[in-house]
C-alpha positions in Angstrom: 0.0 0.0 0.0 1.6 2.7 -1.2 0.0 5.8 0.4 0.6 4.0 4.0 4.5 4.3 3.5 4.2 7.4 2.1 2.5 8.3 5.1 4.5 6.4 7.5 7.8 8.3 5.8 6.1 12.2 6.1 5.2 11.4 9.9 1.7 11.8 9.4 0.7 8.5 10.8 1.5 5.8 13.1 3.2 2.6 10.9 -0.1 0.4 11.9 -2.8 2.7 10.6 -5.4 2.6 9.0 -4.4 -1.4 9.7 -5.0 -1.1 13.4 -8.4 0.9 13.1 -9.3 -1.4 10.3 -8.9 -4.2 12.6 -10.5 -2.3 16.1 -13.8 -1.7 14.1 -13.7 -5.0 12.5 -13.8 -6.3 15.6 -16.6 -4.3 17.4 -18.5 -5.2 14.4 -18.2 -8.5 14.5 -19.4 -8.5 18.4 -22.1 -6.5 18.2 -23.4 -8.4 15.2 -22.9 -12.0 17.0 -24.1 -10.4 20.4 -27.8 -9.1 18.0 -27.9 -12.3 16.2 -27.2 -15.1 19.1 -30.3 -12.5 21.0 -32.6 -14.7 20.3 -31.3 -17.6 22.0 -31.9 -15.9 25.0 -36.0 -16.6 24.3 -35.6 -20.0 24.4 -34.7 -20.1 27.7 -36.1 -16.9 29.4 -32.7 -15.3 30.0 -31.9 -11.5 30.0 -30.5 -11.0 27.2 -27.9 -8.7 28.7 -26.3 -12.4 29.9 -26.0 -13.4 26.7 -23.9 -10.4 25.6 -21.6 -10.9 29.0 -20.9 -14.6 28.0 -20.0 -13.5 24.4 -17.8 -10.6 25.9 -16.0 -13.2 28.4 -15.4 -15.6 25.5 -13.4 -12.8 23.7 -11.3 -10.9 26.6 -8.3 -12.3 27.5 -9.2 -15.3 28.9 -11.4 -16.6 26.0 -10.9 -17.4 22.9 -10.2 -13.7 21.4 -7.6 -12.9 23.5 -8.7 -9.7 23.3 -6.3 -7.9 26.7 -8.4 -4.9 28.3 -8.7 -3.8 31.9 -9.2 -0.3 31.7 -11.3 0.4 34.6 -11.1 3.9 33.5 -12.7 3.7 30.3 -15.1 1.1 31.4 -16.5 3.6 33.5 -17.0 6.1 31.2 -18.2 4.2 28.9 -20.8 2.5 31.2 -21.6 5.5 32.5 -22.8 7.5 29.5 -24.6 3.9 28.3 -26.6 4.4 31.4 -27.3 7.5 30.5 -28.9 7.2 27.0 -31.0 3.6 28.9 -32.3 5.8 31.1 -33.4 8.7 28.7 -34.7 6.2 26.7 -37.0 4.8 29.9 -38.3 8.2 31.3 -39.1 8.9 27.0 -41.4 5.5 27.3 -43.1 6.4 30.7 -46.1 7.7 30.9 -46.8 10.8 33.8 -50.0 8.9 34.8 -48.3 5.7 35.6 -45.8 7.2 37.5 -49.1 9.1 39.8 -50.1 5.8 40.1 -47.2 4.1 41.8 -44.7 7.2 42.9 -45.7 6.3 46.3 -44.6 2.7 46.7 -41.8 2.4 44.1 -40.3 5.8 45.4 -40.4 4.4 49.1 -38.8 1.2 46.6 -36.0 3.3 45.4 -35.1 4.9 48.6 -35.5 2.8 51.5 -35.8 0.0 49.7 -32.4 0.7 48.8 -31.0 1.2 51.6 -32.8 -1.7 53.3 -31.3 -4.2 50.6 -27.8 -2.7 50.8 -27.6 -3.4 54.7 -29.4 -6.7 54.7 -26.3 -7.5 52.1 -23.9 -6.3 53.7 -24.5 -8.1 56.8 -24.0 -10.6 54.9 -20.7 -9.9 53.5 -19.4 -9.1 56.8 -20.3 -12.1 58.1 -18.9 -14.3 54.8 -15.4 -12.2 55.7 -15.6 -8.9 54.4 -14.9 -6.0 56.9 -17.6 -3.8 57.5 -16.8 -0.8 55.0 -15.9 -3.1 52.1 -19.3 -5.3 53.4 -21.5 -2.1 53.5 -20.1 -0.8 50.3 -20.8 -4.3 48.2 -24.5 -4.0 49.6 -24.4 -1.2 48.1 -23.6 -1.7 44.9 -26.2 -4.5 44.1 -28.9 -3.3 45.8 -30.3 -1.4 42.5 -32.6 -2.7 39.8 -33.3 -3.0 36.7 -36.6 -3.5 35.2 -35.3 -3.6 30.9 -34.0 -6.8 32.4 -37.3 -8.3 33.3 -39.0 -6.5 30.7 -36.6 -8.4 27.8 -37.3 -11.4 29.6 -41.0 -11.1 29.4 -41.4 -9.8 25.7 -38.8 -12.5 24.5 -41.3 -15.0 26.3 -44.4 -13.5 25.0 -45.8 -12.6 28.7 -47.6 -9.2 29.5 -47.2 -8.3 32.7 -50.3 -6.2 34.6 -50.2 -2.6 34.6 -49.3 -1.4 38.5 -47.5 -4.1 38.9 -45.2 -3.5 35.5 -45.5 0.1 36.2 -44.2 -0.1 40.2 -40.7 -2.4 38.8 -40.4 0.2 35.6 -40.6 3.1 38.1 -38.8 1.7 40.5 -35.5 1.2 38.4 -35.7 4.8 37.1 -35.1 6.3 40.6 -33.3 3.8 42.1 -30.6 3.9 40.5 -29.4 7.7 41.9 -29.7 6.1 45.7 -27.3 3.3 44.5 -25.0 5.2 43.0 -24.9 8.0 45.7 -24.8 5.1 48.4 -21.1 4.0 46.4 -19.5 6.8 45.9 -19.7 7.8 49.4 -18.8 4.4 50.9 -15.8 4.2 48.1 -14.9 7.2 49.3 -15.2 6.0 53.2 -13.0 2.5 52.5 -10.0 5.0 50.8 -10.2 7.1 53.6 -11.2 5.2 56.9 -13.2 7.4 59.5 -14.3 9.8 57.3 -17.5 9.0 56.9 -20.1 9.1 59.3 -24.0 8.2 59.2 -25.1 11.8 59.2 -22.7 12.7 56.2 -24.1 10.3 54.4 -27.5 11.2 54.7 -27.0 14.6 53.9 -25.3 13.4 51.2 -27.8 11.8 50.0 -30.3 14.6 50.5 -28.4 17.4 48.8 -27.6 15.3 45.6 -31.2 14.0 45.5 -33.0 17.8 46.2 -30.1 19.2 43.9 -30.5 16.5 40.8 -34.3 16.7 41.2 -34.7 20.4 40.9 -31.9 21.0 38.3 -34.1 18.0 36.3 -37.0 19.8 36.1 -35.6 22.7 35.2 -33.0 21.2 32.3 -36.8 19.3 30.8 -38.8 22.6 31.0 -35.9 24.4 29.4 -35.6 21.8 26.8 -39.4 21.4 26.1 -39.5 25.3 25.7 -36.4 25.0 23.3 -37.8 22.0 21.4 -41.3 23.2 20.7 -39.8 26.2 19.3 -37.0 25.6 17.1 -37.0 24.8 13.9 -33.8 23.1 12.8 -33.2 22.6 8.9 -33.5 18.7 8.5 -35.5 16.5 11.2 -32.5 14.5 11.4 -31.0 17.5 13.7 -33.9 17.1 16.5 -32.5 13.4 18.1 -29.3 15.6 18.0 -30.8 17.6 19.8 -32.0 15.6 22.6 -28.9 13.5 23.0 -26.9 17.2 23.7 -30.1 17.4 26.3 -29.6 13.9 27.9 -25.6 14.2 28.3 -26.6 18.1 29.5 -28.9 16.6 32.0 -26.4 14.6 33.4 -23.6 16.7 33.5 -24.5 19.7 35.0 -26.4 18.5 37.9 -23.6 16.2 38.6 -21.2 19.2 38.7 -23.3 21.1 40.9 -22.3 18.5 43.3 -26.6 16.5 42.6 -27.5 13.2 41.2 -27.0 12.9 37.6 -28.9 9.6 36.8 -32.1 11.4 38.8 -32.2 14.3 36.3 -31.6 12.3 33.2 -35.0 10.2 34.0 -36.7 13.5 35.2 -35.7 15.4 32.2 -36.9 12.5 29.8 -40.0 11.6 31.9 -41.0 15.8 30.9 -40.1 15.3 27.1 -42.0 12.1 26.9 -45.1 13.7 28.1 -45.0 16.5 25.5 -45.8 17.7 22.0 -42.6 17.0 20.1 -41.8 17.2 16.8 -41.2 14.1 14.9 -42.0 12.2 18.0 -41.9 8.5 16.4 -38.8 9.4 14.9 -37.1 10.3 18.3 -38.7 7.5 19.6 -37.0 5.2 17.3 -33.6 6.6 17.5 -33.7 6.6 21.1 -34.3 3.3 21.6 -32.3 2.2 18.8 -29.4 4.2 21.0 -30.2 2.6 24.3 -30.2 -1.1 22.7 -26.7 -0.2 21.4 -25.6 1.2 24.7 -27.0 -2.1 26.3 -25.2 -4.6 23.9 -21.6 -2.7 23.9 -21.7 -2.0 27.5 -22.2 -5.6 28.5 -19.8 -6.9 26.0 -17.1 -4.4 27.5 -18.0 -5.9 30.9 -17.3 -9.3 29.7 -14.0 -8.6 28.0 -13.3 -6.6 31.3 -13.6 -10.0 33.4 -11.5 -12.3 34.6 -13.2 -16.2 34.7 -10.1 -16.9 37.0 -10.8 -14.4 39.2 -14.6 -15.7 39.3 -13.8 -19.2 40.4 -11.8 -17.5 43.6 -14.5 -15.8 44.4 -17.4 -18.5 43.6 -18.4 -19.6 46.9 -18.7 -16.1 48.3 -21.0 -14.7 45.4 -22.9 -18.0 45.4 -23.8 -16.9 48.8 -24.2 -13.6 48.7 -26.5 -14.1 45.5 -28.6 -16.6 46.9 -28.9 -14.4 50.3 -29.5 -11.4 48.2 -32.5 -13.3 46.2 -34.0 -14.8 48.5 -33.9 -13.0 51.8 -32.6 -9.4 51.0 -35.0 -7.9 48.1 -37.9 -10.2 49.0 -37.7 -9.5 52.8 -36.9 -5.2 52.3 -39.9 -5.3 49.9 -42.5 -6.7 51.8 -41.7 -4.4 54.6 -41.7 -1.4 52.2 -44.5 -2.2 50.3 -46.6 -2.6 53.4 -48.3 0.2 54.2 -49.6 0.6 50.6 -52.0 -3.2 50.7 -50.4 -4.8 47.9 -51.9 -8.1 47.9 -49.3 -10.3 48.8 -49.0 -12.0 45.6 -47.7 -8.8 43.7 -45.5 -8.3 46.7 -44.0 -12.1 46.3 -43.2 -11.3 42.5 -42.3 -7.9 42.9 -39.5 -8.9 45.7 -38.3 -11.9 43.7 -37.6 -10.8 40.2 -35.8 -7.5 41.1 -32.8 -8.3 38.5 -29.7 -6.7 38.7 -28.2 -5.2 35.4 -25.3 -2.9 34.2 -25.7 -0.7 37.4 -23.6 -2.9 40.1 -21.0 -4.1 37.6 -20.2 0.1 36.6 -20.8 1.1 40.2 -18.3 -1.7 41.1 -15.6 -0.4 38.4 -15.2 2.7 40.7 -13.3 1.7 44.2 -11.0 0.2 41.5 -10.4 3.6 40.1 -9.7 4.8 43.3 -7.6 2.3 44.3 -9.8 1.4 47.2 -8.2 -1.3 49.3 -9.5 -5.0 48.4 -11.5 -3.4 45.4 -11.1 -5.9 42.7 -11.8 -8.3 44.7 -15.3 -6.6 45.4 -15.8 -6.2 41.6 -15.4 -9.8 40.7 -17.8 -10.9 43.5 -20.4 -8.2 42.2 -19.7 -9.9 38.7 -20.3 -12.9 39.7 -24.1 -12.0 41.7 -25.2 -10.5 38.2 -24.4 -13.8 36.3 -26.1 -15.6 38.6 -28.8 -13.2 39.2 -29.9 -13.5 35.5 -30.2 -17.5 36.3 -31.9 -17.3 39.3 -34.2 -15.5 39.4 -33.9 -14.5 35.8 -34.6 -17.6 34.0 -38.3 -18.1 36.5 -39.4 -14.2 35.2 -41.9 -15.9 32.8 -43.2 -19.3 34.7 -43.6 -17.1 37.8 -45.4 -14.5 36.3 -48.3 -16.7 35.2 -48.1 -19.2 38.3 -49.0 -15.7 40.6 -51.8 -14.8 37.7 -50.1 -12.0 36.9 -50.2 -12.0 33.2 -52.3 -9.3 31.6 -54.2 -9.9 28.5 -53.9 -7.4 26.0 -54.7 -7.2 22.2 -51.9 -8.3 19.7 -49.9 -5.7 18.0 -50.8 -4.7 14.5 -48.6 -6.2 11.6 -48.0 -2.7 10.1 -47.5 0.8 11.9 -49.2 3.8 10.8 -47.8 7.1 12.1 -47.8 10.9 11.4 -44.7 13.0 11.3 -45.0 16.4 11.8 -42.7 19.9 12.6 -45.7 22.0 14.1 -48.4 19.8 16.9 -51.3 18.8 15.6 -54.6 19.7 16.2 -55.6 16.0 17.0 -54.1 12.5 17.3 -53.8 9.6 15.7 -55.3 7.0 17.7 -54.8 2.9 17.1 -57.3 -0.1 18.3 -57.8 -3.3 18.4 -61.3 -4.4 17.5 -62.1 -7.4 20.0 -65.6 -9.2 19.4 -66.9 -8.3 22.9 -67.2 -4.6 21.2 -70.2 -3.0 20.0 -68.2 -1.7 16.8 -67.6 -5.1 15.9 -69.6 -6.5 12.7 -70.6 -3.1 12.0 -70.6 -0.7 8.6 -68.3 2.3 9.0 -71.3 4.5 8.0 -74.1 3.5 10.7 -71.1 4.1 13.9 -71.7 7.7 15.4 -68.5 9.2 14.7 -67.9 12.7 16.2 -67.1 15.5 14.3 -63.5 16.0 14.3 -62.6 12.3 14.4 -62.5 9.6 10.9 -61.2 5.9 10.3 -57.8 6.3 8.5 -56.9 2.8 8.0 -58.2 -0.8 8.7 -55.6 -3.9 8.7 -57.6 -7.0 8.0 -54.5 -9.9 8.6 -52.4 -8.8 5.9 -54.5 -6.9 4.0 -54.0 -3.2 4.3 -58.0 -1.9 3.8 -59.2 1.9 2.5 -62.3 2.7 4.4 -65.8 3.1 3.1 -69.1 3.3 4.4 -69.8 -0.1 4.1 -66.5 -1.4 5.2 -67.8 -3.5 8.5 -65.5 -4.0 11.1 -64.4 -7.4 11.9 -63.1 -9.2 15.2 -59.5 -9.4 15.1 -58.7 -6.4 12.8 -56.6 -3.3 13.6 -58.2 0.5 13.1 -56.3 3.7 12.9 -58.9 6.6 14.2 -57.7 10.1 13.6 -59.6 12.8 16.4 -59.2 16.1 17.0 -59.3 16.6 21.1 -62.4 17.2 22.2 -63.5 14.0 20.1 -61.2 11.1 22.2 -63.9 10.6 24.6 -66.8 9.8 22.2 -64.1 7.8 20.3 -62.9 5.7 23.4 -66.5 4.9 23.9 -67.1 3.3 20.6 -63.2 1.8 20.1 -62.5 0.8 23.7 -58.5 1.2 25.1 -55.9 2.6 22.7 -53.6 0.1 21.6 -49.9 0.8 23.7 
């Protein structure tokens, strides 16, 4: 290659490049594309998927078959951190305001105390399994955080809906939880490099400043950038997920450097965007998921390169423990007592204390003592690594069987085979609504032309199987078909009435 030497001779590159890039994205590419293609294996036996791209990111770190050397705690971190912050945009976008009214109460007591209830119970543990207290209290800490995509993946790849407060309380409850956790390590990383530093009182007011701090810098960060949004018009509407990407990395950022909690904006700020007019909404909404599936699938992989399966056999009977403890006396136990002033029948309690999975969250809060050279910390990350793996077994692998054995499966109508949106700069007058039309309806069997539509409000499309249908006046509406229903505002009611529940 010619132009390489001549390169190479003028000093403007390195003798390996473009070689070494060549090869660096060649083999990201060829991860993420085993990681999204093996996915599905996942389904078969009601794994989160997440484990799948951990085992794939094992088999090609140093250890494995790639061979691939990294252990750049420093990087990891970084890396994990900003995935975390584009998964948790990507929640509070997907959240609706009135399913958070409808559970704040118990999945915020969930986030807080529960929390802090799970970290101690865990840490008792620790301590008594050999770990001095700080280290202990600081372990707790790190897995005592949530995450709900995990049981979410788990469901969807197994074709289980879960029922509404009940989804709604684990989905909330991972949004928020996450800033106790992380608040919760920092300090106590900060406590083992520093012994006697840190006292009970600190911590809590610690924990209140960042929380009061992230909260109010969240709200204001989303009603800045819902002002912003609704009012710009940028050239091309590829600009506008630019856009909010510059607001989630803001909303992270600057509360975190005014000393609040960075993960409890992000969600705040994206909770206040998701419940407002914005332009080219489906489009955002597809680019930020697309963005938090990416962040999901290179974060793990990272975390599996970054392990040692050495190290995990050393520490195998202490995170076998610890695991076991934390599933099936920690979360369950802390729940029950949280959730009990709010008369959750005890069956939603059982499944909401047993399938709490653990995610990304411990393995990048466990990446920090390291960076800080905090006295046994490596040691701490491997056993956190090794509660995650099993986590996703057990109780991972049950998500599905125990969600129907506690009758908590909901039934809801089946997704259309095609999608029919809008995309628009300015709002809209009116909405474009979608339903399924189920044989219990009044609607159902009847002409287009004899329903009392409202004024305002018209049938756009009908999906008949596969068949894609133009309505008419004597189109009749069939069980099983699909209707797009376009209404202006004041017409929703009427057409709720006739149509029934929007389709989600």
């Amino acid at each position: 290659m010619p132009w390489i030497l001549a390169a190479e001779a003028s000093g403007a590159m390195p003798v390996a490049e473009p070689l070494a890039t060549a090869v660096f994205l060649a083999t990201v590419g060829i991860l993420l594309a085993v990681s999204v293609l093996f996915s599905r294996a996942t389904e078969r036996f009601s794994l989160p998927v997440a484990l799948l791209f951990l085992v794939i990111g094992m088999l090609a770190g140093s250890e494995g078959i790639g061979g691939i050397a990294f252990e750049n705690y420093g990087f990891a971190f970084r890396l994990g951190t900003a995935a975390l912050v584009f998964i948790l945009f990507d929640g509070g976008l997907n959240t609706s305001l009135s399913a958070v009214r409808e559970v704040i109460r118990p999945a915020g007591v969930l986030a807080t105390a529960g929390v802090i209830g799970t970290a101690a119970v865990t840490g008792l543990a620790a301590h008594l399994l050999g770990f001095d207290w700080p280290a202990a209290l600081l372990l707790g800490a790190i897995v005592s955080s949530t995450d709900a995509a995990a049981v979410f993946a788990v469901l969807r790849g197994s074709g289980v809906n879960l029922k509404r407060r009940v989804g709604s309380t684990l989905e909330v409850e991972s949004g928020v939880n996450d800033p106790m956790a992380v608040i919760l390590s920092m300090s106590l990383a900060h406590g083992l490099t520093q012994p006697g530093s840190l006292s009970v009182w600190s911590l809590a007011i610690d924990v209140i400043v960042q929380m009061v701090v992230g909260g109010v810098l969240g709200y204001l960060i989303g009603a800045a950038a819902r002002w912003l949004i609704a009012r710009v018009r940028l050239p091309a509407s590829g600009f506008y997920p630019v856009l909010t990407i510059a607001v989630a990395l803001l909303a992270f950022a600057l509360p975190t450097l005014a000393s609040g909690s960075g993960f409890l904006a992000v969600y705040i700020v994206a909770l206040m965007l998701g419940n407002a007019p914005l332009p080219y909404r489906a489009g955002l909404a597809r680019v930020h998921d697309a963005l938090a599936w990416l962040s999901q699938v290179a974060m793990f992989l990272m975390f599996g390169i970054l392990s040692f399966p050495s190290r995990l056999i050393d520490v195998a009977v202490t995170g076998l423990a610890l695991g076991l403890i934390l599933a099936f006396i920690a979360r369950p136990v802390v729940v029950a007592l949280c959730l009990l002033p709010f008369r959750f029948p005890r069956r939603e309690v059982s499944y909401i204390g047993w399938v709490g999975l653990r995610g990304a969250v411990p393995i990048i809060l466990a990446t920090f003592p390291v960076l800080i050279n905090a006295p046994g910390a490596k040691r701490i990350f491997d056993v956190v690594f090794f509660i995650v793996v099993l986590n996703a077994f057990l109780p991972g692998a049950t998500v599905p069987w125990i969600t129907r054995r506690l009758g908590l499966e909901a039934r809801v109508a089946p997704k259309p085979p095609a999608v029919l949106e809008i995309e628009s700069l300015q709002p809209l007058g009116g909405e474009l609504m979608s339903f399924y039309i189920d044989e219990a309806l009044a609607v159902a069997g009847v002409p287009l032309a004899d329903l009392p539509f409202p004024q305002g409000a018209s049938v756009l499309l009908i999906e008949h199987g596969r068949e894609l249908i133009a309505p008419r006046g004597d189109t009749v509406l069939q069980p099983g078909d699909h209707v797009y229903v376009f209404a202006e505002e004041h017409a929703r009611g009427v057409v709720h009435l006739l149509f029934g529940s929007e389709l989600e």
